[in-house]
C-alpha positions as CSV (number, residue, x, y, z in Angstrom):
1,X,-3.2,19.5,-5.4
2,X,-3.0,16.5,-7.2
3,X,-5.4,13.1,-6.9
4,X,-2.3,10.4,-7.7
5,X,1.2,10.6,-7.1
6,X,4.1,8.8,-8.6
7,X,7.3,7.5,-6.3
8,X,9.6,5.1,-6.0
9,X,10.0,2.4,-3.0
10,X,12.6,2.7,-0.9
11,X,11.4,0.5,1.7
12,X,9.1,-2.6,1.9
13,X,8.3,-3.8,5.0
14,X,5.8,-4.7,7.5
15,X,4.3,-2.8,10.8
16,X,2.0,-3.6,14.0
17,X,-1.6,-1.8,14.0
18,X,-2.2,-0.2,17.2
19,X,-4.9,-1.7,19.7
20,X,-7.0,-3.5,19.7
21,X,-6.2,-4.9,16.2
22,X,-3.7,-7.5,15.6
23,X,-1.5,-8.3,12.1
24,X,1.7,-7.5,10.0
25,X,0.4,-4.4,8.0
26,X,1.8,-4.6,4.4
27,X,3.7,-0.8,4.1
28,X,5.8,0.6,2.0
29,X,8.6,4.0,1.8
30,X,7.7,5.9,-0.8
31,X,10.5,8.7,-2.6
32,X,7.3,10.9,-4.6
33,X,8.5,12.4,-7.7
34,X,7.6,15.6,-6.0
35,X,10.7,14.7,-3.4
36,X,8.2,14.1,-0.2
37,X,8.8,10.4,1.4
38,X,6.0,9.0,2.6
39,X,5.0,5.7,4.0
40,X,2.1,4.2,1.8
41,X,-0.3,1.1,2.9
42,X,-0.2,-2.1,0.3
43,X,-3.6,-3.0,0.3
44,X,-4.9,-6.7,-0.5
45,X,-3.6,-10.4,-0.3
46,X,0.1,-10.8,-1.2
47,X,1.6,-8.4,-3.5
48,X,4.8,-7.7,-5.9
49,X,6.3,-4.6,-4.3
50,X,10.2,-4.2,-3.9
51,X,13.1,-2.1,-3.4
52,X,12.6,0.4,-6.8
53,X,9.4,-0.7,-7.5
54,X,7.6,2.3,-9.1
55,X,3.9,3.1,-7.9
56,X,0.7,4.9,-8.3
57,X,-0.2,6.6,-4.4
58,X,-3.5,8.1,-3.5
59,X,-4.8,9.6,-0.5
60,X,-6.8,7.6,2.6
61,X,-5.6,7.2,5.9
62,X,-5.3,3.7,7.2
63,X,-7.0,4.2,10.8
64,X,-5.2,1.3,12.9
65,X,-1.8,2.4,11.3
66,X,-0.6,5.4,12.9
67,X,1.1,8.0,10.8
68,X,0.3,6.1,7.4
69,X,-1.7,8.6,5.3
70,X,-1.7,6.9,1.7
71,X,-2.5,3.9,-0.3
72,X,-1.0,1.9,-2.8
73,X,-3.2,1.9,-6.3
74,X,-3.2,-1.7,-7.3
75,X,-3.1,-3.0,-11.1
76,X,-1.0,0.4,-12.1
77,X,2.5,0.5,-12.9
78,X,5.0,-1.8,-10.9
79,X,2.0,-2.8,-8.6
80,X,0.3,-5.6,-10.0
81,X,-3.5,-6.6,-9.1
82,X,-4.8,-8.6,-6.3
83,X,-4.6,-12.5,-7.6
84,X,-7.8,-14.1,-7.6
85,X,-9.9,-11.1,-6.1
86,X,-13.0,-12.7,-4.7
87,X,-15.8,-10.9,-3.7
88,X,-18.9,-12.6,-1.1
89,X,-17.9,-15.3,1.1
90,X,-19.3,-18.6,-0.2
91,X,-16.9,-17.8,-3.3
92,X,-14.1,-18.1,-0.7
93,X,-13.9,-22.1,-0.6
């Protein structure tokens, strides 16, 4: 019943997306203030997230990630924004 969720980190790391994609997934552990722990996608280039890092976490699956259910709310709290967000591709040079 709520749309965001505060936690805590208690895990940063990286994961493999299942087939037939291919990277090193950005995810975090996430202690809610509600006491679940959840695993939570860092989405974006590069980010600031650590070991006690406090975050924003919403809803929204992250399909190639199995059993990853939530997402990281960038630009709130400990999470800062993505760096030089570009959006179209000629703006990419």
């Amino acid at each position: 019943g709520c749309p965001q969720r505060r936690g805590t980190c208690a895990r940063v790391y990286t994961i493999n997306p299942k087939k037939p994609n291919s990277a090193l997934r950005k995810v975090a552990r996430v202690r809610l203030t509600s006491g679940f722990e959840i695993t939570a996608y860092i989405p974006g280039i590069g980010h600031n997230l650590q070991e006690h890092s406090v975050v924003l976490v919403r809803g929204g699956r992250v399909k190639d990630l199995p059993g990853v259910r939530y997402r990281i709310i960038r630009g709130t709290l400990d999470a800062v924004a993505v760096k030089n967000r570009q959006q179209g591709r000629s703006s990419a040079l």
